[in-house]
C-alpha positions in Angstrom: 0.9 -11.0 -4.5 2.7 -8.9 -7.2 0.1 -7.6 -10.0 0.2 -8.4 -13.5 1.7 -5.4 -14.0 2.7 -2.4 -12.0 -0.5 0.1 -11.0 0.0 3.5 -9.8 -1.3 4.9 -6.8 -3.9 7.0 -8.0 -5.2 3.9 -10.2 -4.9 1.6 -6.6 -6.7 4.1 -5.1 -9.8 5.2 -7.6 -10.0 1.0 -7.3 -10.8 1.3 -3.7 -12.5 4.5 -3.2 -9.3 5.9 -1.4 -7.8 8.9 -0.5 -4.0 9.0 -1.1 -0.9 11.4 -0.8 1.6 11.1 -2.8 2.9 11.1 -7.0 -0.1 10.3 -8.8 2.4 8.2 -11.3 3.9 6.4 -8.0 4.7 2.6 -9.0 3.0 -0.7 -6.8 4.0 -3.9 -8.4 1.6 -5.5 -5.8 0.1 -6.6 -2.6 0.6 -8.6 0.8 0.4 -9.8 4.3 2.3 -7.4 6.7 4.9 -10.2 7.2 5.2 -11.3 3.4 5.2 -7.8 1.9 8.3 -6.8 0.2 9.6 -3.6 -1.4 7.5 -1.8 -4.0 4.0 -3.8 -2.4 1.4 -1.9 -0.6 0.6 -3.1 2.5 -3.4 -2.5 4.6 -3.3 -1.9 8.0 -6.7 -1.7 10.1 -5.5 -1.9 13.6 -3.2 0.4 15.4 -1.3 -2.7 16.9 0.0 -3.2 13.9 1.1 0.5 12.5 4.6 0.0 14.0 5.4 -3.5 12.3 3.7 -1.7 9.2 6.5 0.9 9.1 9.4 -1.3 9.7 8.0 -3.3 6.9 9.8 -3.6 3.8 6.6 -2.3 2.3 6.8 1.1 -0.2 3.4 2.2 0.4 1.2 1.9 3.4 -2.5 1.8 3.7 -3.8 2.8 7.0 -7.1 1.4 6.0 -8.8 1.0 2.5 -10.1 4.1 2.5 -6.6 6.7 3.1 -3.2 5.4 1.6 0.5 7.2 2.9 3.6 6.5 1.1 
């Protein structure tokens, strides 16, 4: 799902009470599915089964769960 317009990750973030490292300024044009996210999306991960197909992902921005987000 790409966002009406781009958010950084500190404003993704402060939306879901995460922690984050990374450029405060860092660009996410949106969101999806591990298998539908594409570059520049942030994708949630909440299983450890699914950290490796997170990471090979064409996904910019990784959330491990809503609450810490890597880049």
């Amino acid at each position: 799902m790409k966002f009406p317009q781009v958010q950084t990750l500190k404003q993704i973030a402060e939306i879901i009470g995460a922690k984050y490292i990374g450029a405060n300024d860092f660009p996410i044009s949106g969101t999806n599915e591990i298998h539908r996210v594409k570059s520049g999306e942030i994708v949630f991960v909440n299983h450890p089964k699914y950290y490796e197909k997170a990471l090979n992902s064409e996904a910019t921005v990784m959330g491990k769960t809503a609450r810490f987000i890597l880049l």
